[in-house]
C-alpha positions as CSV (number, residue, x, y, z in Angstrom):
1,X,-31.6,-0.5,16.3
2,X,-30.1,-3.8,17.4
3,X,-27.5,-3.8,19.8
4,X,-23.8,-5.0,18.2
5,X,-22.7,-8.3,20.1
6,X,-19.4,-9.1,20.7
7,X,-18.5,-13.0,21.2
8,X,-15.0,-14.5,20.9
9,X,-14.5,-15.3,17.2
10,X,-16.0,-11.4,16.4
11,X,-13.6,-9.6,18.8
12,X,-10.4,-12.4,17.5
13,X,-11.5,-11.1,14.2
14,X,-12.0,-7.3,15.0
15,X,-8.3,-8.1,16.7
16,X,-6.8,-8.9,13.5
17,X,-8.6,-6.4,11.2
18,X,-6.4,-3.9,13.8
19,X,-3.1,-5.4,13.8
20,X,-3.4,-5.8,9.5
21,X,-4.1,-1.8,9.4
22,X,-1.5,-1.3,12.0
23,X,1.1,-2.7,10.1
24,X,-0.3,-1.3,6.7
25,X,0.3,2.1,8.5
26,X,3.4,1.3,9.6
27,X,4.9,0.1,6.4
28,X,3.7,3.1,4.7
29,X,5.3,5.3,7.4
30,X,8.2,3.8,7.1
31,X,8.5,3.3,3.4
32,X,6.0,5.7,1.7
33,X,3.8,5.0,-1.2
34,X,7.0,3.6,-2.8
35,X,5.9,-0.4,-4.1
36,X,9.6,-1.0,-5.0
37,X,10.9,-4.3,-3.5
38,X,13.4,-4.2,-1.2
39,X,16.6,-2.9,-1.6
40,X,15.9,-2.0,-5.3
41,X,15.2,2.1,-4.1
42,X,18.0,2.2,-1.1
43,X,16.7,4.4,0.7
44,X,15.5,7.3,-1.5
45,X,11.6,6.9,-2.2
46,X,10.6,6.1,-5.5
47,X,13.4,8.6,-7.1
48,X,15.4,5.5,-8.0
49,X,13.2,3.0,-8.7
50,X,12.6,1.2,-12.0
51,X,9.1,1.1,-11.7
52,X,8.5,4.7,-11.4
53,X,9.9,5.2,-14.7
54,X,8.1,2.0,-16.2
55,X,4.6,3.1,-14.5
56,X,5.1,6.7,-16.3
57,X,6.4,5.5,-19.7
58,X,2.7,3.6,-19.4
59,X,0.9,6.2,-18.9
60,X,2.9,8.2,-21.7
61,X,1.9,5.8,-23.9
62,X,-1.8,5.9,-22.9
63,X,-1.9,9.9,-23.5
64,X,-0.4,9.5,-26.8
65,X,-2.8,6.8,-27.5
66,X,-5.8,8.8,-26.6
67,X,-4.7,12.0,-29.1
């Protein structure tokens, strides 16, 4: 097996692969799975969202199509 080598531009890109997941942790943390923009749920997940009720009226209407 070949050992892994680690130069500059690997480890400034390893860096950044870190800090992107950190903050895609942190913003789900923070805000759940809810993808509502902001302001638009204030505060109470995805309960009052438009998009819930949009995303389930979707797939409604692909289980009725399916029957």
């Amino acid at each position: 097996m070949q050992p892994m080598m680690l130069n500059f531009p690997t480890a400034i890109i390893t860096l950044a692969i870190i800090a992107l997941a950190v903050l895609a942790v942190r913003r789900m943390a923070r805000r759940g799975l809810c993808d509502c923009h902001d302001g638009e749920c204030s505060g109470h997940g995805c309960s009052g969202c438009g998009a819930v009720d949009k995303m389930v009226a979707d797939m409604e209407r692909a289980a009725d199509a399916r029957k």
